[in-house]
C-alpha positions as CSV (number, residue, x, y, z in Angstrom):
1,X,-13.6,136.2,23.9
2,X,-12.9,133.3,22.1
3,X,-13.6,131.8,18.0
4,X,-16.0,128.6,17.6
5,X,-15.0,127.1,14.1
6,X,-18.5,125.8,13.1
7,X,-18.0,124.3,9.4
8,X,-21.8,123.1,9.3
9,X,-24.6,124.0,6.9
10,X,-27.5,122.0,8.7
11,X,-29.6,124.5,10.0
12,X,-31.1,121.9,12.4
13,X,-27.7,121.0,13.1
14,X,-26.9,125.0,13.7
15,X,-29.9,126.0,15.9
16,X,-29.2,122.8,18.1
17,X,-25.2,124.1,18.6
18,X,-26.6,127.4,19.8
19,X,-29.0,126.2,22.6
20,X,-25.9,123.3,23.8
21,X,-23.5,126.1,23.4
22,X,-25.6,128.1,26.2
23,X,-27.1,125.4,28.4
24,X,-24.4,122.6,28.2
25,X,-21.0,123.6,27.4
26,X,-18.0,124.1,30.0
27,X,-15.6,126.1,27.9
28,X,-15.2,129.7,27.9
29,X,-17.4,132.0,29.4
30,X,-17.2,134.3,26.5
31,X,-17.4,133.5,22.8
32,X,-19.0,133.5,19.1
33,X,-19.5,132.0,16.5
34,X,-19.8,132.4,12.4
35,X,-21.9,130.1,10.8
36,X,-23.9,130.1,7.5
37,X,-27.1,127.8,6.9
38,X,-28.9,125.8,3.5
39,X,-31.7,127.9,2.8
40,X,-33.8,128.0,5.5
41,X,-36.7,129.8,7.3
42,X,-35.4,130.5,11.3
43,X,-38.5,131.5,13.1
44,X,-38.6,133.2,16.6
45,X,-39.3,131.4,19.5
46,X,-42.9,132.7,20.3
47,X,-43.7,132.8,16.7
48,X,-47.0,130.6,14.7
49,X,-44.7,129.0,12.0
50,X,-47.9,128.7,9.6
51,X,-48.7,132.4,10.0
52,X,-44.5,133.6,8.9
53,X,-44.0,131.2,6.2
54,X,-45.2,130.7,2.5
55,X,-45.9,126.9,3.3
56,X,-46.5,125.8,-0.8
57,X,-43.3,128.0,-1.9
58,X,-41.2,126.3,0.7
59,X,-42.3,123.2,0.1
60,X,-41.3,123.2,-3.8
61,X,-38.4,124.7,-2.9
62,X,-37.4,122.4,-0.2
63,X,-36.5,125.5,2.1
64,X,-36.1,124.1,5.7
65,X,-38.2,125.6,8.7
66,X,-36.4,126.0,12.1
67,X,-37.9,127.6,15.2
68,X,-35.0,129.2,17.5
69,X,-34.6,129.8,21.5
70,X,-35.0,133.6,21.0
71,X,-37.9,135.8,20.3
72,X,-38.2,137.9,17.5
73,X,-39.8,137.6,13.8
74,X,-39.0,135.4,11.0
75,X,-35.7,135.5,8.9
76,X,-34.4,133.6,5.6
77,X,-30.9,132.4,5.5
78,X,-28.8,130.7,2.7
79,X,-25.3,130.7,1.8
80,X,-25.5,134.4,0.9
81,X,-26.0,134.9,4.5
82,X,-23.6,135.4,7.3
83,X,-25.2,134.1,11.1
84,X,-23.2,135.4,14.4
85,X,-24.0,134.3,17.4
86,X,-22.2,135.6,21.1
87,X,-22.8,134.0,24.1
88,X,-21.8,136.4,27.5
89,X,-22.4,135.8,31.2
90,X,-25.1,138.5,31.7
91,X,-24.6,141.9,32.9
92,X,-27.6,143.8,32.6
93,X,-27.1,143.8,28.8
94,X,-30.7,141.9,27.8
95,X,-32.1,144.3,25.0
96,X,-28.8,145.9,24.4
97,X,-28.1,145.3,21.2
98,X,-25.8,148.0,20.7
99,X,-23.2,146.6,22.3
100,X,-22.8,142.8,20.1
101,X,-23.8,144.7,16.9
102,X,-21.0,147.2,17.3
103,X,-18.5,144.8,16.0
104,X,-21.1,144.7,12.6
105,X,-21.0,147.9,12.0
106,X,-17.0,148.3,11.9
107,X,-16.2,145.4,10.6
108,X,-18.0,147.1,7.3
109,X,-16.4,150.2,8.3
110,X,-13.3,148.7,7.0
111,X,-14.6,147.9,3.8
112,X,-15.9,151.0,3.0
113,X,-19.7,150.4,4.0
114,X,-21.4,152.8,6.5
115,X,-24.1,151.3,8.5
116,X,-25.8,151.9,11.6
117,X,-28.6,150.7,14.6
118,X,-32.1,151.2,13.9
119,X,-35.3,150.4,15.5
120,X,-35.1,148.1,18.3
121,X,-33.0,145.2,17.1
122,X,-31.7,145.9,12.9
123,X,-29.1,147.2,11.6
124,X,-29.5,149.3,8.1
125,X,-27.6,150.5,5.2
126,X,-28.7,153.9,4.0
127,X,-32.0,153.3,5.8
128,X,-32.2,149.9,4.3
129,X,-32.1,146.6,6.2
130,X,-29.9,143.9,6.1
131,X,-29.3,142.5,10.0
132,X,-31.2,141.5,12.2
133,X,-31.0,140.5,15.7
134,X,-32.6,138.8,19.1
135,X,-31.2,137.4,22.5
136,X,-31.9,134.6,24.9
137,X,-31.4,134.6,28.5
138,X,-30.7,131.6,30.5
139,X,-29.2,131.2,33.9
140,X,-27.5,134.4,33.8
141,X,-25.9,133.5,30.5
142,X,-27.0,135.8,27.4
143,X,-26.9,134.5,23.5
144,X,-27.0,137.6,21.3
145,X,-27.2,136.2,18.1
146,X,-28.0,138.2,14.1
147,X,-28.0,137.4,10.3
148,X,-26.2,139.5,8.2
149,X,-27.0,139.9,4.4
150,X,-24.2,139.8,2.6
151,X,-25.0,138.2,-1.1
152,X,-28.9,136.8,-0.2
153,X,-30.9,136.1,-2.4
154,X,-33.7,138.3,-1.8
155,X,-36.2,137.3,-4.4
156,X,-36.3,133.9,-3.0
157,X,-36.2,135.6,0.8
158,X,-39.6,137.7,0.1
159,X,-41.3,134.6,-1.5
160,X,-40.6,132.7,1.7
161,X,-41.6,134.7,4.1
162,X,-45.0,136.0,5.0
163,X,-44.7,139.4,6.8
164,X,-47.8,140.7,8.7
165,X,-50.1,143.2,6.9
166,X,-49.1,146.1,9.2
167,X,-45.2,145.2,9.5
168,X,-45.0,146.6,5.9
169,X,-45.7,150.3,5.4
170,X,-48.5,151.8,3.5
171,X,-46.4,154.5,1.8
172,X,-45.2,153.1,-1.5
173,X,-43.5,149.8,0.3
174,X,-45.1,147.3,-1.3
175,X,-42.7,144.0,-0.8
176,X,-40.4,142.8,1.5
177,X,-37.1,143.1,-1.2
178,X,-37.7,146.8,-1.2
179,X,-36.8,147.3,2.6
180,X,-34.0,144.9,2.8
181,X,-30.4,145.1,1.3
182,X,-27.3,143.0,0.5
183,X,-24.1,144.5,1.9
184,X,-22.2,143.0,-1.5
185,X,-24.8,145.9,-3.1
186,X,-22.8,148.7,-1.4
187,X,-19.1,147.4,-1.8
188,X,-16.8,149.8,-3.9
189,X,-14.9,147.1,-4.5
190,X,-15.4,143.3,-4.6
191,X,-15.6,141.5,-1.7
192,X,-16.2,137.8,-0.7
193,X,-18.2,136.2,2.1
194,X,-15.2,134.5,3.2
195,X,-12.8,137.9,3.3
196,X,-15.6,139.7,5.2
197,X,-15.9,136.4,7.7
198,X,-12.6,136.8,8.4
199,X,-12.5,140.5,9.1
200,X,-15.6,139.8,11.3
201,X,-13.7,137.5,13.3
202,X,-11.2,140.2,14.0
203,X,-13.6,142.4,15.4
204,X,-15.7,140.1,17.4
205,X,-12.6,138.7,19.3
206,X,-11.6,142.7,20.4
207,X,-15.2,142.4,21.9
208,X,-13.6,141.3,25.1
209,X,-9.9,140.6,23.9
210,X,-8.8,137.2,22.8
211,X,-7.1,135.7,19.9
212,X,-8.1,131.8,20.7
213,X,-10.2,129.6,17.8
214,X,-11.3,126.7,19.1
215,X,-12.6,123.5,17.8
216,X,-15.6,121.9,19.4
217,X,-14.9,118.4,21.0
218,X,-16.3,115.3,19.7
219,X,-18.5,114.8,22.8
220,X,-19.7,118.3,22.0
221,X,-20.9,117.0,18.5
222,X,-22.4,114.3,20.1
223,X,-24.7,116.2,22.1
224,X,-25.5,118.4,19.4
225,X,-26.6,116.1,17.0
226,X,-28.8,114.2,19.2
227,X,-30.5,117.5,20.4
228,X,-30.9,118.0,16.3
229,X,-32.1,115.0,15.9
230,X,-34.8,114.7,18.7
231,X,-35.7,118.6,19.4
232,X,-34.8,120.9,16.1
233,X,-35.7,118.5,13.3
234,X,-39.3,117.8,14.9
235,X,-42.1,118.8,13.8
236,X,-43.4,119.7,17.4
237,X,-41.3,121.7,17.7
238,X,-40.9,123.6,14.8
239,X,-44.5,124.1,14.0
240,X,-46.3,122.6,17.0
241,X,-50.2,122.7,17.4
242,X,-52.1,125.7,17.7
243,X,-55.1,125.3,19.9
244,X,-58.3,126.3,18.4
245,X,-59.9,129.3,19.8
246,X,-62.6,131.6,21.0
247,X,-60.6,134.3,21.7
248,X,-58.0,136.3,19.4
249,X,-56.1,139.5,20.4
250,X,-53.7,141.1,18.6
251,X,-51.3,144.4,19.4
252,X,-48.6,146.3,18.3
253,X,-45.9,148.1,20.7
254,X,-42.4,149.8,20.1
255,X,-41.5,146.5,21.8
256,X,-43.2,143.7,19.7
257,X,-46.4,142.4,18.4
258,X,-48.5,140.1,19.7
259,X,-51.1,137.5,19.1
260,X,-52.7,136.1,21.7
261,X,-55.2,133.1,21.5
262,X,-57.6,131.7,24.1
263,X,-59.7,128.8,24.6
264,X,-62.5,129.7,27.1
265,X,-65.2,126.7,29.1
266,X,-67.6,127.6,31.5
267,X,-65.8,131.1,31.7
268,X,-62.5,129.7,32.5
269,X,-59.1,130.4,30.4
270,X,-58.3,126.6,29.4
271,X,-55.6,127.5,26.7
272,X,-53.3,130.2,25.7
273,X,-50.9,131.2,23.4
274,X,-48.9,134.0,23.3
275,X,-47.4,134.4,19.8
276,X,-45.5,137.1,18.5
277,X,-42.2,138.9,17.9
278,X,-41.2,140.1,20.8
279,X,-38.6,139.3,23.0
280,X,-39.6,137.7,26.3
281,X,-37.3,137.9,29.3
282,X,-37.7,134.3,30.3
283,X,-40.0,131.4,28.5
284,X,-43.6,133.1,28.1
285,X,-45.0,129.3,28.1
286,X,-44.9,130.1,32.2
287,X,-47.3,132.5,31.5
288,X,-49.5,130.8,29.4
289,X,-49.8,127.7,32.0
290,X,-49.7,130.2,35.1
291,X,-53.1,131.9,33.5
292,X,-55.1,128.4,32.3
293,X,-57.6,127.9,35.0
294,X,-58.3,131.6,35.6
295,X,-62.0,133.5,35.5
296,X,-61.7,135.2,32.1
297,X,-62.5,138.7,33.9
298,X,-60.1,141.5,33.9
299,X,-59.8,141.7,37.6
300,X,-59.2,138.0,38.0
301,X,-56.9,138.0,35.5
302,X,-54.8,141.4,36.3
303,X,-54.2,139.2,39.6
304,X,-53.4,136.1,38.4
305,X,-50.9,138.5,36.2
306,X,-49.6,140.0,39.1
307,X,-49.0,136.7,41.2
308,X,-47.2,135.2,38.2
309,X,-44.4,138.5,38.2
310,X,-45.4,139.6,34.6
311,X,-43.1,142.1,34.8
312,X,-40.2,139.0,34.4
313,X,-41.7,138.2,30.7
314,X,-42.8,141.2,29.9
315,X,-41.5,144.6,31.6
316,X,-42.7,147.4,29.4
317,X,-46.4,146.4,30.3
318,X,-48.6,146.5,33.8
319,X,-50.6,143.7,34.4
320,X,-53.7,146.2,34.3
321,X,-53.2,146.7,30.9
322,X,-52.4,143.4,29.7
323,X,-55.9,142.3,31.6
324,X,-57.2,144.9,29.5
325,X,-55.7,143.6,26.4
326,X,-56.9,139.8,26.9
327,X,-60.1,141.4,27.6
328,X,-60.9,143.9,25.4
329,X,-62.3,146.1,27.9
330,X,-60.2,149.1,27.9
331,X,-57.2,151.1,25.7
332,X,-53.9,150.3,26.0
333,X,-51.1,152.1,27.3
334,X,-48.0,149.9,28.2
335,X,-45.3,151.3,25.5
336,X,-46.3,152.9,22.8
337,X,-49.3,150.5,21.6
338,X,-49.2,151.3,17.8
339,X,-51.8,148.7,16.4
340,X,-54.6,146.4,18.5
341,X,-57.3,144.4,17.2
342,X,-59.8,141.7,18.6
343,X,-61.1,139.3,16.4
344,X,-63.4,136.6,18.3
């Protein structure tokens, strides 16, 4: 395991690293990164931007929005905010999250602040949240990456972001500030961002030993700054086009939540998008192509679903039951479905 100094503060620049750091680069097989962002907005990769963000507030505020490779819902950074990112060659460790958020958890440890795993993918401070996390596969090569809360500004966070209805409990929750925390909160003594960045370090490097920093090349640079400049700093990208639609369905799981929109002509799926927080095994846009031209009945589509491997996107769900979802037709059963709604 080896140290990447990244000294940046672009978040376009920052999202750009992480995606040449897994695809392109030729050094270590193993290593992470600390990195802190402008005030931003990182949405997931299978998110609708429009739907996450508070686009007026942003706007006046001249918060950044970035879409990342990963899945997962919607986070604020600024400088109050400490980004790690590992990249691993991948060993059956996609949706383990216990394993890169181990070095989190005693890295605070040492400063007297006891935290611990909760829910699929955040970490919490006396039940409160202030990490968390998503992963990427590509070509056998895994990016685990997480924010970390450690002096955010959380006023500014909640007015940023905006959190689905049913993501935010009915009993007495009533924002998002109340169910996130800053670690700086819990400190019995003072602490800075830098001090804990440091002791961070030393943890994430006993992840597989290693002692190295390194210092990214100026080719490296390079490549990273065009990829900034023509992917992560694009509006395509970032926010893209949602197609307009005939048909919306929506569900919740243990696993994620989903949004699902579909153009239909002459009873043929010509469009669909599959939004949502949930972490995909592989790029769900596969799916969405695989299904266009498909008979929108739940048998034809249960074996389109089937001939297209969902269980490589999507392994907690059959393809009967996500024909049924698209559908309608029938309940849902794949993994705890918590929440479902059609709305045409």
């Amino acid at each position: 395991m080896i140290g990447i100094i990244n000294r940046s503060l672009d978040p376009y620049f920052n999202l750009a690293m992480e995606e040449h750091l897994v695809k392109n680069w030729s050094g270590p097989h193993s290593y992470f990164v600390l990195w802190q962002n402008q005030p931003a907005v990182i949405v997931g990769r299978n998110q609708n931007t429009i739907e996450e963000i508070n686009q007026a507030f942003i706007e006046g505020e001249d918060i950044k929005v970035v879409r990342r490779m990963s899945g997962g819902g919607a986070v604020y950074h600024d400088l109050g905010n400490i980004n790690y990112t590992l990249v691993v060659n991948e060993n059956n460790d996609f949706a383990n999250f216990e394993k890169f958020t181990r070095p989190v958890i005693a890295a605070l440890d040492k400063i007297g602040v006891q935290a611990e795993n909760q829910g699929r993918n955040d970490i919490t401070i006396s039940g409160r949240k202030f990490s968390g996390n998503a992963q990427f596969m590509y070509k056998g090569r895994l990016l685990h990456h997480g924010t970390i809360l450690f002096d955010s500004n959380l006023e500014i966070m909640a007015r940023a972001l905006n959190p689905q209805a049913e993501k935010i409990s009915s009993q007495g929750i009533k924002s998002v500030r109340s169910r996130v925390t800053n670690i700086s909160e819990h400190l019995l003594s003072p602490v800075s961002v830098e001090e804990f960045k440091q002791i961070l370090t030393t943890e994430l490097l006993a992840l597989e030993g290693g002692k190295e920093i390194y210092e990214l090349a100026p080719s490296d640079l390079k490549d990273i700054e065009r990829m900034r400049d023509e992917k992560y700093s694009a509006w395509s990208w970032n926010y893209g086009k949602s197609p307009a639609y005939d048909i919306r369905k929506t569900a919740s799981f243990d696993w994620g939540h989903m949004d699902i929109q579909m153009a239909i002509k002459g009873g043929l799926i010509v469009a669909c998008r599959i939004y949502g927080d949930y972490f995909a095994a592989r790029d769900v846009e596969e799916l969405e192509q695989g299904l266009i031209g498909t008979e929108y009945r739940r048998d034809d589509i249960e074996t389109c679903l089937n001939d297209l491997g969902l269980a490589r996107f999507f392994p907690h769900i059959t393809a009967r039951d996500f024909a049924r979802l698209l559908t309608g037709q029938a309940a849902i059963t794949g993994g705890s479905n918590r929440h479902g709604t059609a709305a045409p």
